[in-house]
NUNU-637726 format. One record per residue: residue number from 1; residue in three letters; x, y, z of N, C-alpha, C in turn. Coordinates in Angstrom, 1 decimal. Each point is the difference from the previous one (the first is absolute). Layout:
# residues N
[NUM,ALA,[X,Y,Z],[X,Y,Z],[X,Y,Z]]
...
This chain:
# residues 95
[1,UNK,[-14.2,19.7,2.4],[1.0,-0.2,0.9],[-0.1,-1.5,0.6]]
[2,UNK,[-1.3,-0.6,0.4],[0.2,-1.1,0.0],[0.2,-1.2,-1.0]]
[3,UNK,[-0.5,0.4,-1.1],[0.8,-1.1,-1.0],[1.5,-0.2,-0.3]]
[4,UNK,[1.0,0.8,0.5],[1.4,0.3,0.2],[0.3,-0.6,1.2]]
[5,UNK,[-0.7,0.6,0.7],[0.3,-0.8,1.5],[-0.4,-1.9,-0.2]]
[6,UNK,[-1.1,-0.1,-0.3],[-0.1,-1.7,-0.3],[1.3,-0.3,-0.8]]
[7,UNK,[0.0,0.5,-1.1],[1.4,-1.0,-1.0],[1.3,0.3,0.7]]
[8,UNK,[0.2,1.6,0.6],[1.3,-0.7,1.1],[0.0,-1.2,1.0]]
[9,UNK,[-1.2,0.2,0.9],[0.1,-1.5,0.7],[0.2,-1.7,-0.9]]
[10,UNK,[-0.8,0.4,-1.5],[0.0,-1.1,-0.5],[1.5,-0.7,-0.1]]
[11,UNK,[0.8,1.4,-0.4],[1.6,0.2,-0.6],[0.5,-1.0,0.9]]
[12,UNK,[-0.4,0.5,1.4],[0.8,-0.3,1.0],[-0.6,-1.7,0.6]]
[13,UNK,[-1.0,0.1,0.0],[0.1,-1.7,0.0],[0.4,-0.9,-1.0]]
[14,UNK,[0.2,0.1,-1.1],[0.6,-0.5,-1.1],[1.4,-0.2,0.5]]
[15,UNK,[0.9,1.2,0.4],[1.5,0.1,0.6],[0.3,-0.8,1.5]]
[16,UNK,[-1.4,-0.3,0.3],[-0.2,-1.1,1.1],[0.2,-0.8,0.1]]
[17,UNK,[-0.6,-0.3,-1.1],[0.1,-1.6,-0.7],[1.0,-0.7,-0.4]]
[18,UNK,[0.5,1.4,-0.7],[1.5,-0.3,-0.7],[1.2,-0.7,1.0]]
[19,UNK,[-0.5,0.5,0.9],[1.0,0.0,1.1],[-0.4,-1.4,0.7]]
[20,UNK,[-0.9,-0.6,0.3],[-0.2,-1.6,-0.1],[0.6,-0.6,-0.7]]
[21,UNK,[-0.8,0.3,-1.3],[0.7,-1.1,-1.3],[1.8,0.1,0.2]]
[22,UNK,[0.8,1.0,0.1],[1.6,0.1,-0.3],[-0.2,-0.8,1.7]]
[23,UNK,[-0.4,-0.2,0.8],[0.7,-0.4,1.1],[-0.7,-1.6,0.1]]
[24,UNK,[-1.2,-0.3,-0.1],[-0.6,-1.6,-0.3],[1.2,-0.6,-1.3]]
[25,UNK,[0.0,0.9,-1.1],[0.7,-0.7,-1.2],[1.3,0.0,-0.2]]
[26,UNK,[0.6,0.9,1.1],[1.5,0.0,0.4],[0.5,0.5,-1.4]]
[27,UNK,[0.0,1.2,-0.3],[0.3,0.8,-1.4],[0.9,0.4,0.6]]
[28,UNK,[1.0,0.1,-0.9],[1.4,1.2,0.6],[-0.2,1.8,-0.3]]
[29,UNK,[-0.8,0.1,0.9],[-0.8,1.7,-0.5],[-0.2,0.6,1.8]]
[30,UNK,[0.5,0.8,0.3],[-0.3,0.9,1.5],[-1.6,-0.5,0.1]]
[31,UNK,[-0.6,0.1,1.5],[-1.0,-0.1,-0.1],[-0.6,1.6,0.6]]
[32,UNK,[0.7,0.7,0.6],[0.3,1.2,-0.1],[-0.7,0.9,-0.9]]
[33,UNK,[0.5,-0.5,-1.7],[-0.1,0.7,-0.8],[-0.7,-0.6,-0.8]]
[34,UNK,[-1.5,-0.8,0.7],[-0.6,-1.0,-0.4],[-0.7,0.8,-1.6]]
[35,UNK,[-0.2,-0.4,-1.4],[-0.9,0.1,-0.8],[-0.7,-0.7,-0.6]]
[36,UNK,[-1.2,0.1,-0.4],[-0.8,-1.2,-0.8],[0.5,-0.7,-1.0]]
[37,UNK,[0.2,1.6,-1.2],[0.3,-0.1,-1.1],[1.4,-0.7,-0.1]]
[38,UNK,[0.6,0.6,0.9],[1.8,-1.0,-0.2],[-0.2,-1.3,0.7]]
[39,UNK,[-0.9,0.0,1.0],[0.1,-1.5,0.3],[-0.6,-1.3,-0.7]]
[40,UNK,[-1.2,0.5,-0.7],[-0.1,-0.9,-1.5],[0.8,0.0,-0.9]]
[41,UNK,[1.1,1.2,-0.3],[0.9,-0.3,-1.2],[1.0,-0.7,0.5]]
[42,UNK,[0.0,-0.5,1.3],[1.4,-0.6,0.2],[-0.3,-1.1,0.4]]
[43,UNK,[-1.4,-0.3,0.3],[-0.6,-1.8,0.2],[-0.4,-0.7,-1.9]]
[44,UNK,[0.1,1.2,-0.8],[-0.2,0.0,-1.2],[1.3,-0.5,-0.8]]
[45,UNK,[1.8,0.7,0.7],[0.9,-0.5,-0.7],[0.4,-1.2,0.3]]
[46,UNK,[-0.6,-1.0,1.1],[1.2,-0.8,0.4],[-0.6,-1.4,-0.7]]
[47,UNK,[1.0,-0.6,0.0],[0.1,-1.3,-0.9],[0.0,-1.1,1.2]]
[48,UNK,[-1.2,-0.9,-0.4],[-0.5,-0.9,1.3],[1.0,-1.4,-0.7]]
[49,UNK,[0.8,-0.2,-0.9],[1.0,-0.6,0.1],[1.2,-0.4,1.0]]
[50,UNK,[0.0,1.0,0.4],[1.1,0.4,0.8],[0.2,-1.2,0.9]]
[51,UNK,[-0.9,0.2,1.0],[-0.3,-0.8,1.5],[-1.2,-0.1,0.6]]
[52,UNK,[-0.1,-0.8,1.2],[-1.3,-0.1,0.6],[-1.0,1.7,0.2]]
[53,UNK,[1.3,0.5,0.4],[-0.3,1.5,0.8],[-0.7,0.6,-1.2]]
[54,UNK,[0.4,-0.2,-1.1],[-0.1,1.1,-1.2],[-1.5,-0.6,-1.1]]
[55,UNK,[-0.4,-1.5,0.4],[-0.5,-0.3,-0.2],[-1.4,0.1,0.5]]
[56,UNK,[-0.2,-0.1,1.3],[-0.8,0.3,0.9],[-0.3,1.9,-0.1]]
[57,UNK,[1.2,0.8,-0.4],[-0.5,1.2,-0.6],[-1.0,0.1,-1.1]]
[58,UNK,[1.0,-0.4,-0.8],[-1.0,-0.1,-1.6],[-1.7,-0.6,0.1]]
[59,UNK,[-0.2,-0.9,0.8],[-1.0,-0.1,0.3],[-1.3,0.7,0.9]]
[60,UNK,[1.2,0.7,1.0],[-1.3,1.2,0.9],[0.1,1.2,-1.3]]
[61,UNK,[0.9,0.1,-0.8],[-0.1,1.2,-0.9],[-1.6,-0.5,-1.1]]
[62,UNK,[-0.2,-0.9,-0.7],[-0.9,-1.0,-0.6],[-0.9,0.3,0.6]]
[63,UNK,[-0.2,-0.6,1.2],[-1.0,0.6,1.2],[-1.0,1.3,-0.2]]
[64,UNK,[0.8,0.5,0.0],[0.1,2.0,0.7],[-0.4,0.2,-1.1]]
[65,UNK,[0.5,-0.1,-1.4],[-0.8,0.4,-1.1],[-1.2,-0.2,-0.4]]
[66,UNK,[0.1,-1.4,0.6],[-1.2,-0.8,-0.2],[-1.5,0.4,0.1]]
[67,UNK,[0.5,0.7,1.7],[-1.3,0.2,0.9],[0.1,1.7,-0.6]]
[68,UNK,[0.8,0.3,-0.8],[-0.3,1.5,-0.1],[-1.0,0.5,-1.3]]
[69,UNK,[0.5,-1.0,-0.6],[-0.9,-0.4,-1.6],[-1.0,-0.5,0.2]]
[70,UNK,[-0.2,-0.9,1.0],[-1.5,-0.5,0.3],[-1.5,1.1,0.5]]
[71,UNK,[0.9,0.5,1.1],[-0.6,1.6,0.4],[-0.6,0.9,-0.8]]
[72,UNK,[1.2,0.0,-1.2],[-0.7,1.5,-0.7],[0.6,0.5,0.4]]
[73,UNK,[1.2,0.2,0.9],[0.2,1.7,0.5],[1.7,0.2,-0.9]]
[74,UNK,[0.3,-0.5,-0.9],[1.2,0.1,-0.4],[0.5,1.5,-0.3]]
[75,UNK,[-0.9,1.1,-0.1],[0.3,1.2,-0.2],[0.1,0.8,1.3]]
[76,UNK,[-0.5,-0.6,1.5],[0.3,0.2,0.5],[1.6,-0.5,0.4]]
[77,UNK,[0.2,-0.8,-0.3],[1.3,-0.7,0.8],[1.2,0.5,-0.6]]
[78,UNK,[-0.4,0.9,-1.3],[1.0,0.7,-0.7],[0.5,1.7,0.7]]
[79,UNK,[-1.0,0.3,1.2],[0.2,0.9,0.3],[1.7,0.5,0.5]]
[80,UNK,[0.2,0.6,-0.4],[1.4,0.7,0.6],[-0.2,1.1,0.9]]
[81,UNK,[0.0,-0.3,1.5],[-0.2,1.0,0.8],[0.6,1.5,-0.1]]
[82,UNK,[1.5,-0.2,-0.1],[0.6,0.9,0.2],[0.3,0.7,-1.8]]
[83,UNK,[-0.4,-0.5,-0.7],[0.1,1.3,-1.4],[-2.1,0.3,0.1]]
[84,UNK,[-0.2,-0.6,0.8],[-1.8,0.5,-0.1],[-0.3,1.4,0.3]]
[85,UNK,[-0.5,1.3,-0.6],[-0.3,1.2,0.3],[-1.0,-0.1,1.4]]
[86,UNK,[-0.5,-1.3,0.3],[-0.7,0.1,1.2],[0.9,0.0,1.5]]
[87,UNK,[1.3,-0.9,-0.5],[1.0,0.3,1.4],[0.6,1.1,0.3]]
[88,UNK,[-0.3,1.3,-0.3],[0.2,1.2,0.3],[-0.8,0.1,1.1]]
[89,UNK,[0.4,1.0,0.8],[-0.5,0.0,0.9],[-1.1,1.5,-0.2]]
[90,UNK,[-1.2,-0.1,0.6],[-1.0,1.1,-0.5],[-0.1,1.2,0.9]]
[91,UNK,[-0.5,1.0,-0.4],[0.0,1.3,0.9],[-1.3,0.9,-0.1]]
[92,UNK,[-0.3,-0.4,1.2],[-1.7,0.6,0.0],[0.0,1.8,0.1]]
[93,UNK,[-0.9,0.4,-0.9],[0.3,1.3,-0.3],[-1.4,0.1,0.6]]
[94,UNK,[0.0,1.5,1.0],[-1.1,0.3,0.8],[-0.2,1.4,-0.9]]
[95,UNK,[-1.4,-0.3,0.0],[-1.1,1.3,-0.9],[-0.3,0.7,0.9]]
């Protein structure tokens, strides 16, 4: 039960995060509905051609991969909270 309970919290700071990066990187994504996984694929689609704005994206996106591949934790950062069998919520069964 506590290894479920750790990788929910983990879920959940990862969706924390998320929700920095869309608001520091000014992503057109709710922060609300902040996610990791979609907030990398959408610092992942944009084209630093564009403009300054878009440019200065592409580069904290470079960034963010950067330090994630350096880490080692790339398998973590793939986590998807909400299809994870750990974001269920658990029910303690008394013996």
């Amino acid at each position: 039960m506590h290894q479920a309970g750790l990788i929910r919290a983990i879920a959940c700071a990862l969706d924390c995060l998320a929700g920095v990066i869309i608001g520091v990187a000014a992503l057109p994504q709710s922060i609300l509905k902040a996610d990791f996984k979609q907030a990398r694929a959408l610092l992942a689609r944009i084209n630093g051609a564009a403009n300054a704005e878009a440019k200065a994206q592409v580069d904290f996106a470079a960034r963010l991969e950067s330090a994630i591949a350096a880490r080692g934790s790339a398998g973590l950062a793939r986590m998807d909270a909400r299809s994870a069998e750990y974001a269920r919520p658990l029910r303690a069964t008394a013996e």
